[in-house]
TILUM-178033 format. One line per field, with one value per residue (C-alpha): residue in one letter; x, y, z. Coordinates in nm, 2 decimals. Example, Ala and Ser with C-alpha at 12.3 -4.5 7.8 and 13.67 -1.06 7.14 Angstrom:
r = A/S
c1 = 1.23/1.37
c2 = -0.45/-0.11
c3 = 0.78/0.71
This chain:
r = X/X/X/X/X/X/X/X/X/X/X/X/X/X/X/X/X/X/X/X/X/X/X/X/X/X/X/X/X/X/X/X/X/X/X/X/X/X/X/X/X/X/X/X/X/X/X/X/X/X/X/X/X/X/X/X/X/X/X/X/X/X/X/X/X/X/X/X/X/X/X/X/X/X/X/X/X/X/X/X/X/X/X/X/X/X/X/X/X/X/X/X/X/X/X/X/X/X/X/X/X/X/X/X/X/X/X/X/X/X/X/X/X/X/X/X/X/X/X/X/X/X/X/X/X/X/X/X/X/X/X/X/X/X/X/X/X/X/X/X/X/X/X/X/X/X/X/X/X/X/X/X/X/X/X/X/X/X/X/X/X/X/X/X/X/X/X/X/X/X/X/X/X/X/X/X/X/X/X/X/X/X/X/X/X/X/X/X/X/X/X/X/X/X/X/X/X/X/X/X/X/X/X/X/X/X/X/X/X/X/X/X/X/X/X/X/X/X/X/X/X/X/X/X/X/X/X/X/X/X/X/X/X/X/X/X/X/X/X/X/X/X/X/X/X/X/X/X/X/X/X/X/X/X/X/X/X/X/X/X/X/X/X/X/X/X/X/X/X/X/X/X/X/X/X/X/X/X/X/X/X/X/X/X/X/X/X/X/X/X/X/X/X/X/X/X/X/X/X/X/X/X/X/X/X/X/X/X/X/X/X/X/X/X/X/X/X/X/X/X/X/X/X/X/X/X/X/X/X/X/X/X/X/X/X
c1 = 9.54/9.64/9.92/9.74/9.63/9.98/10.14/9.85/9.94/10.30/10.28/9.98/10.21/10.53/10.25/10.19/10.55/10.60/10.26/10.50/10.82/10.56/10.29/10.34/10.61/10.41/10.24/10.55/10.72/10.57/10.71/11.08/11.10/11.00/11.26/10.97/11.09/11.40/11.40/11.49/11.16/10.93/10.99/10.95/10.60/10.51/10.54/10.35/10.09/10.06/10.03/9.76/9.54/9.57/9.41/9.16/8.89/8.80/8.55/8.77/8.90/8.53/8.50/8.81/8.75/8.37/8.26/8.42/8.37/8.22/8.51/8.30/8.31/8.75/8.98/9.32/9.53/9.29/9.41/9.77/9.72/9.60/9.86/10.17/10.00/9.95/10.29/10.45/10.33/10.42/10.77/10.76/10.63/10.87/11.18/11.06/10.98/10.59/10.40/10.11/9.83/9.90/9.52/9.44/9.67/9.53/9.17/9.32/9.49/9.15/8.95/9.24/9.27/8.89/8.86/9.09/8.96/8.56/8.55/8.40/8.09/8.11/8.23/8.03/7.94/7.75/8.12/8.32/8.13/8.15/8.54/8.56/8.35/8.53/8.87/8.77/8.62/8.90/9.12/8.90/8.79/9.16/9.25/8.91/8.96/9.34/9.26/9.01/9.17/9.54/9.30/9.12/9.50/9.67/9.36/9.46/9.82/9.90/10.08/10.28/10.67/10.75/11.03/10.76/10.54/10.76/10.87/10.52/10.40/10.70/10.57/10.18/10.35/10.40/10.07/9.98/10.24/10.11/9.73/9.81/10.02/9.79/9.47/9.71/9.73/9.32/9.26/9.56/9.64/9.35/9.34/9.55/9.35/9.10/9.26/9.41/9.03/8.92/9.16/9.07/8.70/8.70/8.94/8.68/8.40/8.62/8.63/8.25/8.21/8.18/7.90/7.91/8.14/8.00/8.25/8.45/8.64/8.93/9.18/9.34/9.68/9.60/9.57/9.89/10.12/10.00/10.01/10.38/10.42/10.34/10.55/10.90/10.79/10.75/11.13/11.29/11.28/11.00/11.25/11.20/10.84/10.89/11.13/10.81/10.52/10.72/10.97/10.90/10.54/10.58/10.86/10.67/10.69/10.56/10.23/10.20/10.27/10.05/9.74/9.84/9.86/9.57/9.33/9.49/9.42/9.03/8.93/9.15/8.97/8.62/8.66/8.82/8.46/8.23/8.48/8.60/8.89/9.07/9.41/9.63/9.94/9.64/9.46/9.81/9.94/9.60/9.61/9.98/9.82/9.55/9.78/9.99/9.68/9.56/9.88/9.89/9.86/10.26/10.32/10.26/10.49/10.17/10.45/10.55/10.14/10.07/10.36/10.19/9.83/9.95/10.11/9.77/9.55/9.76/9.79/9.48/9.48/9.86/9.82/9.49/9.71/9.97/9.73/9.56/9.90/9.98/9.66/9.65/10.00/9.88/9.62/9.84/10.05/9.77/9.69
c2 = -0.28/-0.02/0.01/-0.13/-0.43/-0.55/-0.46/-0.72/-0.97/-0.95/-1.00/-1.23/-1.47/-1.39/-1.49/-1.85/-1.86/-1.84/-2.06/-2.33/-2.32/-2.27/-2.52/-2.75/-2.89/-3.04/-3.24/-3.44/-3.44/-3.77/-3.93/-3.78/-3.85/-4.19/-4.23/-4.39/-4.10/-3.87/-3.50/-3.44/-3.72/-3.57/-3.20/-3.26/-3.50/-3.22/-2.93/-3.12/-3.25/-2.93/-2.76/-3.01/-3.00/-2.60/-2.57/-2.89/-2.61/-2.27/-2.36/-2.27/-1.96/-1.82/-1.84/-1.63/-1.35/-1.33/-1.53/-1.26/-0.98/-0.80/-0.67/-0.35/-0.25/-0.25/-0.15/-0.31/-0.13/-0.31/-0.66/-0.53/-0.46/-0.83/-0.95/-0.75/-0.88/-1.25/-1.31/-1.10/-1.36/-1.60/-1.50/-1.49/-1.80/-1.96/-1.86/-1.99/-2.33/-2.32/-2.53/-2.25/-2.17/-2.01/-2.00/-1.82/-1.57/-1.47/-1.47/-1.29/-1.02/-0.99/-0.92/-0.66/-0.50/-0.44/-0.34/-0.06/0.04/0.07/-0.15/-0.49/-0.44/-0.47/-0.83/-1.13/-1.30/-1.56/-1.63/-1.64/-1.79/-2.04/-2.00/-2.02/-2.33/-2.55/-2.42/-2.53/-2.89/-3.00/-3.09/-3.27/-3.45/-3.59/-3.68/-3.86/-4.01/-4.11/-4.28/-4.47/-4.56/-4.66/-4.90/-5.08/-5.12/-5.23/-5.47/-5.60/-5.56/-5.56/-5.99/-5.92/-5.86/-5.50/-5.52/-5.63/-5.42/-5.08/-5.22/-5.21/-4.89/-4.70/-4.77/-4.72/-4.38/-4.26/-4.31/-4.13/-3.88/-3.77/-3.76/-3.51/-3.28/-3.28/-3.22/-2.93/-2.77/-2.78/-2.60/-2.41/-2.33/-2.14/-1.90/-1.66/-1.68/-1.60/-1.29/-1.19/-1.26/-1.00/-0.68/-0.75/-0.71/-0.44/-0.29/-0.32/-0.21/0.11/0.21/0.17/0.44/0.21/-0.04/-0.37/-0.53/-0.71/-1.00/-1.22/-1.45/-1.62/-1.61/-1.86/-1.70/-1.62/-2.00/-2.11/-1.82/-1.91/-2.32/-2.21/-1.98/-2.25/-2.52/-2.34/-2.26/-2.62/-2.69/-2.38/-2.39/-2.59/-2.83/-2.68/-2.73/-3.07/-3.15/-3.02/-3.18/-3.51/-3.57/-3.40/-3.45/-3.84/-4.07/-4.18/-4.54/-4.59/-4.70/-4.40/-4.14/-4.37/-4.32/-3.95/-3.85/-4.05/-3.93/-3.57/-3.58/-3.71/-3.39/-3.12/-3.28/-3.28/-2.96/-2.87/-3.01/-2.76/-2.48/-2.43/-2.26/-2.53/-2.49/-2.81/-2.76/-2.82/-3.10/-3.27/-3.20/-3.30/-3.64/-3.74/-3.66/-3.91/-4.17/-4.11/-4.14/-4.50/-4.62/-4.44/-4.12/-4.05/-4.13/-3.82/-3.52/-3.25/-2.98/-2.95/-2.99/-2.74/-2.48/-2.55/-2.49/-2.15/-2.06/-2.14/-1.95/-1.65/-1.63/-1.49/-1.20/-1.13/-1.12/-0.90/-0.64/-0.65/-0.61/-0.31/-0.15/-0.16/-0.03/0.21/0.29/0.28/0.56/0.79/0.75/0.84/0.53
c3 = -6.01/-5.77/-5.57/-5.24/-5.40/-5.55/-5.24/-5.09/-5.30/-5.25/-4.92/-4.94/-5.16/-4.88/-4.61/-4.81/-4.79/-4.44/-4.38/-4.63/-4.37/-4.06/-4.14/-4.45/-4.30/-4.04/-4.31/-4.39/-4.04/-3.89/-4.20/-4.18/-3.84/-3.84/-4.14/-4.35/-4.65/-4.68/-4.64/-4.97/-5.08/-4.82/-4.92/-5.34/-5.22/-5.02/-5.24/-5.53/-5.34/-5.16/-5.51/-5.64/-5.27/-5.36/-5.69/-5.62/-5.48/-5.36/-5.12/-4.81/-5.03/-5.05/-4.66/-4.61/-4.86/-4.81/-4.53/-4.28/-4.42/-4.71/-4.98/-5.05/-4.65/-4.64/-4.85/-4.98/-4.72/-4.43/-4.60/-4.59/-4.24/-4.19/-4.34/-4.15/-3.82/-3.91/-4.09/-3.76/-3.53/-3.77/-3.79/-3.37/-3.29/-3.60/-3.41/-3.07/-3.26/-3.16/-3.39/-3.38/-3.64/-3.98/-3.99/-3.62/-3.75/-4.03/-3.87/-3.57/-3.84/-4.03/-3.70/-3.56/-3.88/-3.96/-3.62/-3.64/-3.97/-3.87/-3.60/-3.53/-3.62/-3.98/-3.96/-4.10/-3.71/-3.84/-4.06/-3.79/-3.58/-3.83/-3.83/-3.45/-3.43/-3.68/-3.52/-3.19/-3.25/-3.48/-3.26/-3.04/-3.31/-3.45/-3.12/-3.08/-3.47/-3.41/-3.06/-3.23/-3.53/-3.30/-3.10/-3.42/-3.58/-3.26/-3.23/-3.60/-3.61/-3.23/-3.30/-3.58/-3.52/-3.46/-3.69/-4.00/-3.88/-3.87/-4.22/-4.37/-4.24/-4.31/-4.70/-4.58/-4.43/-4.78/-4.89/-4.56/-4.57/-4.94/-4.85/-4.57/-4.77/-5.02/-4.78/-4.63/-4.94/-4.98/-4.67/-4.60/-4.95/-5.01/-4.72/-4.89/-5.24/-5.03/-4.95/-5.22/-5.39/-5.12/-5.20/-5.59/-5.54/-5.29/-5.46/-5.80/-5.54/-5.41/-5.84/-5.89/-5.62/-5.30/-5.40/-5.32/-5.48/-5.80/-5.84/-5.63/-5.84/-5.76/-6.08/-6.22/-6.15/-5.81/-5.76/-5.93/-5.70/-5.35/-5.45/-5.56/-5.31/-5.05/-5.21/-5.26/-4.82/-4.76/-4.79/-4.68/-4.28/-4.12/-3.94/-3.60/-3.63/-3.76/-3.42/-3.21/-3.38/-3.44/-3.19/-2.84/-2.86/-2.85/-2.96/-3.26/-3.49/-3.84/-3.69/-3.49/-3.78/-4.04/-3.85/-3.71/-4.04/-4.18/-3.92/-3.92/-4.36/-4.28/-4.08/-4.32/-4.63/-4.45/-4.35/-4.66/-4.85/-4.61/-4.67/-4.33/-4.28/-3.97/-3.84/-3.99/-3.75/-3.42/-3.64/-3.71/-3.34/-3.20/-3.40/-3.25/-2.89/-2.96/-3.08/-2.78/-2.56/-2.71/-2.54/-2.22/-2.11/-2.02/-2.34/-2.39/-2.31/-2.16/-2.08/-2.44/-2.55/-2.26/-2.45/-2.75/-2.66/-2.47/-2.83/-2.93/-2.78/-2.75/-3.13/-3.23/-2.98/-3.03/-3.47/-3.39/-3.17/-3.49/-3.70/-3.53/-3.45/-3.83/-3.92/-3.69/-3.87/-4.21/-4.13/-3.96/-4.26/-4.49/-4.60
């Protein structure tokens, strides 16, 4: 293993890191703030579910180090490039509190990075166009599954006491709570084996002379590190995100985070069984919206959604731009 590729998966692994504080913890936040589970419970659910949802496939991982590009057309110091940009805006948009997309990063760093290298032309378009499409339509489908699903319940539930009710969905938020985190970990979890899958085989292709590269295999090992990777994340500083996605957004009762997280948990696992690489943090942040919206539409707090969809759409762009700077760095550097 040359020095490229272990210095791709060391920062591959600190990427799944960051995604744990940035994203995983929005997997767990309706729960926490509706009280229905401790930090301390909510954090050690989340990091073993997160772990199990990780290992449970490699479907999604296939579409990231494949589906994109081929491994025989980059090398390992394109990936590392990716990587710099994606956990840059990461680490940005972290500080500022901005539930953005661990996974429009990355995408954004692949594109910005390959571009730089031999431009856009050797990417996979009928891959991300694949990509693009199941990152746009998610989030119009949780809001459209949670405002649906908030209607049927209030339409069941809507004459029982509040005070039984919060009590029996704050244990249904559990169930909930642990279905999400692990349908996180079977979509976002695998993005960086995916990546890491990537360097190894182009990095086998570069030592056969430049052929296509004749296996892509994600290893054992690589599975276990980024499901660690992303569980040690999940506890270490996603509270900010959790106070966006869970608290400004909407005030939010166990009812409300049940079926946010419920509905959010039916796309990711969906999506997760076709191998598409979605964005969790919009699915889970799209899914409060449409709980908000089954009871009216002020319910809703649209200057902190319109923050977050600006954060949104500037973050593939802005991780490309890293991600090109640092290539562009890499090759003036020799590398």
């Amino acid at each position: 293993m040359d020095t490229w590729v272990i210095l791709v998966v060391v920062l591959a692994l600190a990427f799944e890191y960051v995604n744990g504080f940035h994203d995983a913890a929005n997997a767990i936040a309706t729960s926490v703030l509706t009280r229905a589970l401790s930090i301390r419970s909510a954090v050690i659910m989340c990091a073993c579910l997160n772990f199990l949802g990780a290992i449970s496939s490699t479907a999604v991982a296939h579409t990231m180090g494949k589906g994109l590009v081929s491994p025989s057309d980059i090398t390992a110091a394109v990936v590392v490039a990716a990587l710099l940009g994606a956990i840059g805006w990461d680490l940005i948009t972290w500080h500022f509190g901005l539930p953005t997309s661990s996974t429009h990063a990355i995408i954004g760093g692949i594109i910005g990075a390959v571009g730089g290298y031999k431009g856009l032309g050797v990417l996979h378009w009928a891959g991300t166009r694949k990509v693009f499409i199941g990152l746009i339509i998610s989030p119009v489908i949780g809001i459209t599954v949670a405002f649906a699903v908030m209607i049927l319940f209030l339409w069941i539930f809507g004459r029982k006491a509040p005070r039984e009710l919060n009590r029996k969905f704050r244990l249904a938020q559990i169930a909930s709570a642990g279905l999400m985190a692990f349908s996180h970990g079977s979509n976002d979890g695998q993005k960086t084996m995916g990546i890491i899958a990537m360097a190894i085989a182009s990095g086998a292709a570069l030592a056969h002379g430049g052929g296509a590269a004749t296996d892509f295999v994600i290893h054992d090992w690589v599975k276990f590190a980024c499901a660690l990777a992303m569980g040690l994340g999940s506890g270490a500083g996603g509270w900010r995100i959790i106070k966006t996605v869970g608290r400004k957004v909407m005030e939010l009762q166990p009812i409300h985070g049940c079926v946010a997280e419920m509905s959010a948990a039916a796309v990711i696992l969906t999506a997760s069984h076709f191998g598409a690489p979605i964005s969790t943090t919009h699915t889970i942040s799209s899914t409060i919206m449409g709980v908000g919206m089954s009871r009216r539409l002020s319910a809703v707090r649209w200057k902190v959604v319109s923050n977050v969809v600006v954060a949104w759409v500037l973050t593939m762009p802005a991780a490309a731009l890293l991600a090109w700077l640092a290539m562009e760095l890499i090759k003036a550097g020799g590398g």
